[in-house]
C-alpha positions in Angstrom: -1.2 14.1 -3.0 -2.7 11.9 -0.8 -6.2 10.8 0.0 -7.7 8.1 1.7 -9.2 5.2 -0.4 -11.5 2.0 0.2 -8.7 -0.8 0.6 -11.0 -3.6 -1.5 -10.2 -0.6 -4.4 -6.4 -1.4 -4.7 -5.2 -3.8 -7.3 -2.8 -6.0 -6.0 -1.2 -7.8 -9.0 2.2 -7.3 -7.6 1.9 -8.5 -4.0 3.7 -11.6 -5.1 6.7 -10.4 -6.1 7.5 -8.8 -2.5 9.2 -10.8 0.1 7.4 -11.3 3.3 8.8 -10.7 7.0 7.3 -11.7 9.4 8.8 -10.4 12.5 8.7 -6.7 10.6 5.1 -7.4 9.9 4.7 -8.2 13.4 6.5 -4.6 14.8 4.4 -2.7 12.3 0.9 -4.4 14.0 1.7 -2.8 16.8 2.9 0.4 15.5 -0.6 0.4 13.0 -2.9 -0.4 15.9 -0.9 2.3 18.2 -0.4 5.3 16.2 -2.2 4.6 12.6 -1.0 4.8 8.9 1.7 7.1 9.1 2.9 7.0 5.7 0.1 6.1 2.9 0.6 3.2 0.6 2.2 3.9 -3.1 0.4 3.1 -6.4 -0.3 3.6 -9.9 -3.8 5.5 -11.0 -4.1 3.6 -14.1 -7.2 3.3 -16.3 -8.0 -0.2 -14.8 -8.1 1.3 -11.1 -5.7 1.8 -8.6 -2.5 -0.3 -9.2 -0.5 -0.8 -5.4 3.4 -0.9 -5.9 4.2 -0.6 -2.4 4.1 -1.3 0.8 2.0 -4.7 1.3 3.2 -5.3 4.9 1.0 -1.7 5.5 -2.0 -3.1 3.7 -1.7 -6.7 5.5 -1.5 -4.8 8.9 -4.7 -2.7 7.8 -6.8 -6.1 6.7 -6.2 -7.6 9.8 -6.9 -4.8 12.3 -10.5 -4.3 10.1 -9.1 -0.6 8.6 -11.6 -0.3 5.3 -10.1 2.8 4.2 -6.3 3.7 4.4 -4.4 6.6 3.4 -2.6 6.4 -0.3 -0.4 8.2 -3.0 -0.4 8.1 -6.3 3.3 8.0 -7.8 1.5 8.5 -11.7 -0.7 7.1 -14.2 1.9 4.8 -16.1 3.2 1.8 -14.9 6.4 1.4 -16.2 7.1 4.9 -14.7 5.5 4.6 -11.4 7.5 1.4 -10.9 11.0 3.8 -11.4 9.8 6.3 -9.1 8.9 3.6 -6.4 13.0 2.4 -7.1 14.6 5.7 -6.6 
């Protein structure tokens, strides 16, 4: 189900392990600022918060264009399982 969120909500603890590209980054600015989030950023719910596994170029593009709240999906409450469904 997805529902919008506060972005300073999201934990990003694995941001770091995600390449960056800059020139993709770059295409989806545009596309953000144009037309919105289409598809909402991919988490955990865990019992520490809101765990993001997914899609950090979306959340990068949201920061800079001054988006507070952005659409997301929760893919379950366990990590180890959410990360699994984020690989298939």
């Amino acid at each position: 189900m997805v529902q919008d969120v506060e972005i300073n909500s999201l934990d990003l603890r694995y941001e770091s392990y995600r390449l960056r590209h800059e020139g993709a980054e770059r295409a989806l600015l545009c596309s953000i600022s144009d037309y919105g989030i289409r598809d909402p950023l991919e988490g955990i719910d865990a019992k520490c918060g809101r765990i993001l596994l997914n899609v950090f170029k979306r959340l990068r593009c949201a920061k800079k264009l001054g988006m507070g709240i952005v659409p997301y999906t929760s893919l379950g409450t366990d990590e180890v399982m959410g990360v699994i469904n984020f690989l298939r």
